[in-house]
C-alpha positions as CSV (number, residue, x, y, z in Angstrom):
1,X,0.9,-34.6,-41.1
2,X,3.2,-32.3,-43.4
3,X,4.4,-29.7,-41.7
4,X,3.0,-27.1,-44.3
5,X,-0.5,-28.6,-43.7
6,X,0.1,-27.7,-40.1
7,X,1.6,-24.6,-40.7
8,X,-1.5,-23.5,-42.6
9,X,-3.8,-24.7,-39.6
10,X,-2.0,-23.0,-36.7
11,X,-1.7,-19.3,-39.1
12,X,-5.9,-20.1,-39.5
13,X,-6.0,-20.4,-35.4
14,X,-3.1,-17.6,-34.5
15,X,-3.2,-15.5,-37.4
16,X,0.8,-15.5,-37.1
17,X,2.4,-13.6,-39.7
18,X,4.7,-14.5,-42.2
19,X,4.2,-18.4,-41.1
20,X,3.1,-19.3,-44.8
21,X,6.4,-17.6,-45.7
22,X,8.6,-20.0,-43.4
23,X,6.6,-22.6,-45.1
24,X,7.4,-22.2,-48.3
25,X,10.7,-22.2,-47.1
26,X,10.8,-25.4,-45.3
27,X,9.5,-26.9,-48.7
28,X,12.3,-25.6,-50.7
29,X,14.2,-26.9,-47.9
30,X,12.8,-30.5,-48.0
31,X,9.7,-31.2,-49.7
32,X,7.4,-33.6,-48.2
33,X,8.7,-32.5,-44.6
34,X,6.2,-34.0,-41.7
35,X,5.9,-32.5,-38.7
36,X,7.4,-35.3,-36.9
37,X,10.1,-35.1,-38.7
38,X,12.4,-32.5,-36.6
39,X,15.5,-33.6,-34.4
40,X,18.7,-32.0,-34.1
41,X,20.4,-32.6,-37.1
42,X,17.5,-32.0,-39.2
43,X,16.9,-28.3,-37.6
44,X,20.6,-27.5,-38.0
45,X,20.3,-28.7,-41.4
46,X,17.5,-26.0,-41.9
47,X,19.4,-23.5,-40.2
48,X,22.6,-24.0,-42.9
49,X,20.1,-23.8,-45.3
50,X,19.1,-20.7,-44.7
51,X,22.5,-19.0,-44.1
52,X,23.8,-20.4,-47.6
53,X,20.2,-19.3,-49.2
54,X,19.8,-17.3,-52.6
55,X,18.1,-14.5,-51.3
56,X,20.7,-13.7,-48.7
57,X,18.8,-14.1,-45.3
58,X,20.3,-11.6,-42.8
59,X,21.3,-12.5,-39.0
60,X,18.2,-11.2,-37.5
61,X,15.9,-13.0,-40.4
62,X,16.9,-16.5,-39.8
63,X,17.0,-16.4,-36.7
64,X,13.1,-15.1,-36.9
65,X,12.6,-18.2,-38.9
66,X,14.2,-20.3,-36.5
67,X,11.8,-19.1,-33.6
68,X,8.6,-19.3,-35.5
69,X,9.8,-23.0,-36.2
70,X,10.0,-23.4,-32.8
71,X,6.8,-21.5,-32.3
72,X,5.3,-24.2,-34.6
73,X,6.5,-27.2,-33.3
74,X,5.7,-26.3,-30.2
75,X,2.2,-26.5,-30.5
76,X,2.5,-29.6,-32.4
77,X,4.4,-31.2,-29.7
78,X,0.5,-31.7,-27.7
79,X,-0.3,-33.6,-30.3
80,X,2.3,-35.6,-31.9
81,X,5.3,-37.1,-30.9
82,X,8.5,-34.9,-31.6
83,X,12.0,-35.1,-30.6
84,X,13.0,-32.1,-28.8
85,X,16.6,-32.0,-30.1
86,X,15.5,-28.7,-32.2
87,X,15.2,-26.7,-29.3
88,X,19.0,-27.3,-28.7
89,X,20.2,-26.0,-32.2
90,X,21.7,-22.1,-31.2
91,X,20.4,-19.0,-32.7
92,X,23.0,-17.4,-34.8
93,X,24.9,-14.7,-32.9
94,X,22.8,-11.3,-32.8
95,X,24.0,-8.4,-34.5
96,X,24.1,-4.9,-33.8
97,X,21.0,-3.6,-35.7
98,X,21.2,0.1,-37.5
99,X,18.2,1.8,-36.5
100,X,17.8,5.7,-36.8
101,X,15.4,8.5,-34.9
102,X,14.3,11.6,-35.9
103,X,15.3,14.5,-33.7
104,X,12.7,17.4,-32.4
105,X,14.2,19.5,-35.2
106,X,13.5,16.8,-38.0
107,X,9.7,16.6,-36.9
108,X,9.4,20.2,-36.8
109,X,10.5,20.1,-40.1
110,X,8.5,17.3,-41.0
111,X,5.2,18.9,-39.8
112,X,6.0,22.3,-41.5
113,X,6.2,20.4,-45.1
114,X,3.3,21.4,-47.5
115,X,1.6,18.4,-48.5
116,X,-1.3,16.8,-50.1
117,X,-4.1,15.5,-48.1
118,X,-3.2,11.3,-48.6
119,X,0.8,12.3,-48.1
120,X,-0.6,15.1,-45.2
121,X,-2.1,12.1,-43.4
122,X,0.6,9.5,-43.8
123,X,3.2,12.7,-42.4
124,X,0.5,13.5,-39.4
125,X,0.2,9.7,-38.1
126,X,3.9,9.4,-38.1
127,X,4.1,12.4,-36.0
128,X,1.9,11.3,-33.3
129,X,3.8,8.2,-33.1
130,X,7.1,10.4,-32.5
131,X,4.9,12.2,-29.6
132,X,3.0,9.0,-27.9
133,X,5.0,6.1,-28.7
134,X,2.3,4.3,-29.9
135,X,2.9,1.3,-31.9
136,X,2.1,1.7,-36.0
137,X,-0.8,-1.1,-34.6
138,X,-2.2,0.9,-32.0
139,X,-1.6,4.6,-32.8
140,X,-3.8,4.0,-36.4
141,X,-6.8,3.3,-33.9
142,X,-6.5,6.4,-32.2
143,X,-9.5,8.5,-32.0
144,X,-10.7,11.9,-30.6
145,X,-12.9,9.7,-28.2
146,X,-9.6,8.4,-26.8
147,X,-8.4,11.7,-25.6
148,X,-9.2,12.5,-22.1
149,X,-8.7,16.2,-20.6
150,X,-4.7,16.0,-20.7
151,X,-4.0,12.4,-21.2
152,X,-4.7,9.4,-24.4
153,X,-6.3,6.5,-23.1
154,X,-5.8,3.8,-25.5
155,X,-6.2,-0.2,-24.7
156,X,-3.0,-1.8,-27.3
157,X,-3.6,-4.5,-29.0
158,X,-0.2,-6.5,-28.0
159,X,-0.1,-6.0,-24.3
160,X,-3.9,-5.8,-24.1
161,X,-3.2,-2.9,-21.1
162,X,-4.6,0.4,-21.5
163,X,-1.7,3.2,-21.3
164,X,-2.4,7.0,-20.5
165,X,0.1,9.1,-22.6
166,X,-0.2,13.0,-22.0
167,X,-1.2,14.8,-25.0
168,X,1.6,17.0,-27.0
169,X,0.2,20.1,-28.6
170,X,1.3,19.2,-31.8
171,X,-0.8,16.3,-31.3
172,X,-3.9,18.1,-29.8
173,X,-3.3,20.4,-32.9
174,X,-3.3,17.4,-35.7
175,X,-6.5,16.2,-33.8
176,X,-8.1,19.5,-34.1
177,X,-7.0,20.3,-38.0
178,X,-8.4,16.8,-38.7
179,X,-11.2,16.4,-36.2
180,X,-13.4,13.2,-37.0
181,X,-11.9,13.4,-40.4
182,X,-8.3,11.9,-39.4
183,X,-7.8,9.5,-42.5
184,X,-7.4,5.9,-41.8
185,X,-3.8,5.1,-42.8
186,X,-2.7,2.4,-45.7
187,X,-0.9,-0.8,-44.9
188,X,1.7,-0.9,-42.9
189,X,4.4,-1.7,-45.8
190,X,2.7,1.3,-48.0
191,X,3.2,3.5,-44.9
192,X,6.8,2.9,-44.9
193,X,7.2,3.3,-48.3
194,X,5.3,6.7,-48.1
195,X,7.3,7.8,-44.9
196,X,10.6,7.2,-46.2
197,X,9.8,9.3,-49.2
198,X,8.6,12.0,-46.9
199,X,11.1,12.1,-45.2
200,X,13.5,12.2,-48.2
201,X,11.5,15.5,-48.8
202,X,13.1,17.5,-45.8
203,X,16.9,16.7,-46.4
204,X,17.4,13.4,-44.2
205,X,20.4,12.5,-46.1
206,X,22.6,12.0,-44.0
207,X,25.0,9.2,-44.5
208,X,24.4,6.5,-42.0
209,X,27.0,3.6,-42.2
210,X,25.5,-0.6,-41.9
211,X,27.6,-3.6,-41.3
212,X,26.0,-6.6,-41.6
213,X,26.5,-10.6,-42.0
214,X,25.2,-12.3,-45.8
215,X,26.0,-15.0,-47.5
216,X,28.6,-15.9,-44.0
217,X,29.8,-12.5,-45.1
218,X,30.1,-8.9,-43.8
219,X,28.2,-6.7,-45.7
220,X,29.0,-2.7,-45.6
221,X,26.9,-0.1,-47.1
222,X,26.0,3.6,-46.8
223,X,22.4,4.5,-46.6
224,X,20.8,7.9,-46.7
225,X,19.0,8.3,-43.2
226,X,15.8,8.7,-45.0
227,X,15.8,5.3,-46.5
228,X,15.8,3.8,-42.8
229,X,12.6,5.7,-42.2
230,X,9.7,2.8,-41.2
231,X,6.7,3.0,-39.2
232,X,8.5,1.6,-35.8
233,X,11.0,5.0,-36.2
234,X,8.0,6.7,-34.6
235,X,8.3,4.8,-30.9
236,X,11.9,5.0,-31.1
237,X,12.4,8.5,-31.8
238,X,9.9,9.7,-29.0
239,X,11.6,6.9,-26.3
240,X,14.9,8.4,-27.3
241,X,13.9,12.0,-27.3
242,X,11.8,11.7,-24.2
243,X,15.4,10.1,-22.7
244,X,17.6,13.1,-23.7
245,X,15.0,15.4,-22.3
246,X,15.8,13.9,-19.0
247,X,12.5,12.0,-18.6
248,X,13.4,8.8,-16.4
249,X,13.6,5.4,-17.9
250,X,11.0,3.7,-15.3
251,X,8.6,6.8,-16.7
252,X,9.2,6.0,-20.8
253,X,8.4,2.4,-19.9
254,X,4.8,3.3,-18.4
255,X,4.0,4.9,-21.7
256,X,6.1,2.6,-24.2
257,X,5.0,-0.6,-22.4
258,X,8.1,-2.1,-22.0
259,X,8.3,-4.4,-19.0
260,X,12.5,-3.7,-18.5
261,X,14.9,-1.4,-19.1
262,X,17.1,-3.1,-21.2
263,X,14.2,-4.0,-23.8
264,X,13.5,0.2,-23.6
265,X,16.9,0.9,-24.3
266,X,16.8,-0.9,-27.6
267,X,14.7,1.8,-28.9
268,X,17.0,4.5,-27.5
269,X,19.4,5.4,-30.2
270,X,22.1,7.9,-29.2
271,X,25.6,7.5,-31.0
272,X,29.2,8.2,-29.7
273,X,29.1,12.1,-30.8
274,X,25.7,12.7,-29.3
275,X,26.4,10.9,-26.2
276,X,29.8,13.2,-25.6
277,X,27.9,16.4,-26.6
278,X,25.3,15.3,-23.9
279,X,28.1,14.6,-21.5
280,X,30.4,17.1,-21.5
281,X,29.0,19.3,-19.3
282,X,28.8,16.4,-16.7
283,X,30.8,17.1,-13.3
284,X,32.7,14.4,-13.9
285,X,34.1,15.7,-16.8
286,X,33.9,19.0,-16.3
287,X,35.8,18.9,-13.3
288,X,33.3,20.9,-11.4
């Protein structure tokens, strides 16, 4: 069978994302590709491909693309006959990823910004994410009816366990302004888009710096902090502010989900300078 014919039947049984995306790409790569075709050499092949490819694949992208191959041929290893050799090929070397959180101050800021009803909305979801860590997925279900005295009950959708998230009076107040009324939010990459520009709005401009490998070349640009604004900076800023306010890892992961502390800490984002302004007051530096 071609591997995009496959492709197509396991995105109709998983509903994967982006899987008729890595099979356009395996087409461009090799047309005619069957799904029995994969080995070693071939895989590595694919993986060149994408390092060298027009559109400049980052790091982190082909390495996606890599494990939903795998993902792929996994499934079609119970049914036909594959070598295993592309389970062998490595994964590029991960790199450092940029990622930026909005501090207490921002989202007061945020939630003080007059706004139209559709911009109002897109603001007001955002801000419960920063004050539930709720995934963009999860927190767009979120009722009234899933408030409970002090606490939101809410069953997510990739974990499939409830979590019980104590409510934030900014977020009891955004429930109560919008009552049953709280408008259902646009798709995901809309969201972003209207975020960002939201966030542009209240003077996130600071300069953050991104180094990054394209082309098998490092890459440096500025960015203003606004433009790095997406739905997921909700869950990181409220794991990273619910860190500084000395809330205790094992307690963020109860309401975030995550199952270690090392995956939690990949949505805490403190740099050098905050880090030192947190610290200096420490006994060990302080001497005292």
């Amino acid at each position: 069978m071609l591997i995009k014919d496959y492709i197509a039947k396991v995105h109709e049984a998983t509903g994967r994302k982006n899987l008729n995306i890595l099979a356009g790409i395996l087409e461009e790569f090799h047309p005619g590709l069957k799904v029995d075709s994969f080995n070693f050499d071939l895989t590595t092949g694919f993986m060149e491909f994408l390092r060298t490819h027009p559109r400049g694949f980052r790091v982190a992208s082909i390495n996606y693309y890599y494990d939903t191959l795998c993902f792929v041929l996994n499934r079609a290893a119970r049914q036909y006959t594959i070598d295993d050799g592309y389970l062998d090929v490595r994964r590029l070397h991960r790199e450092e990823v940029t990622k930026v959180y909005l501090t207490i101050d921002e989202i007061h800021s945020l939630a003080a910004l007059r706004l139209r009803p559709a911009k109002a909305a897109i603001r007001d979801h955002f801000i419960v994410m920063c004050y539930t860590g709720l995934r963009f997925s999860d927190e767009k279900r979120l009722r009234p009816e899933h408030i409970s005295g002090d606490n939101i009950i809410i069953r997510t959708k990739k974990t499939r366990e409830n979590v019980v998230i104590p409510v934030h009076p900014i977020v009891r107040e955004i429930f109560s302004r919008w009552g049953k009324q709280f408008p259902r939010v646009p798709s995901q990459q809309c969201f972003s888009k209207s975020i960002k520009e939201i966030c542009r709005r209240i003077g996130l401009d600071e300069p953050v710096f991104i180094e990054y490998t394209r082309f098998k070349k490092i890459e440096r640009k500025f960015y203003h902090k606004w433009e790095l604004v997406s739905t997921h900076t909700g869950r990181r800023s409220f794991a990273t502010n619910a860190y500084l306010a000395g809330i205790q890892p094992a307690k963020i992961m109860l309401f975030t989900g995550h199952t270690t502390e090392q995956s939690l800490f990949k949505y805490i984002h403190i740099n050098k300078t905050e880090n030192a302004r947190e610290l200096v007051d420490h006994p060990f530096f302080s001497g005292k």
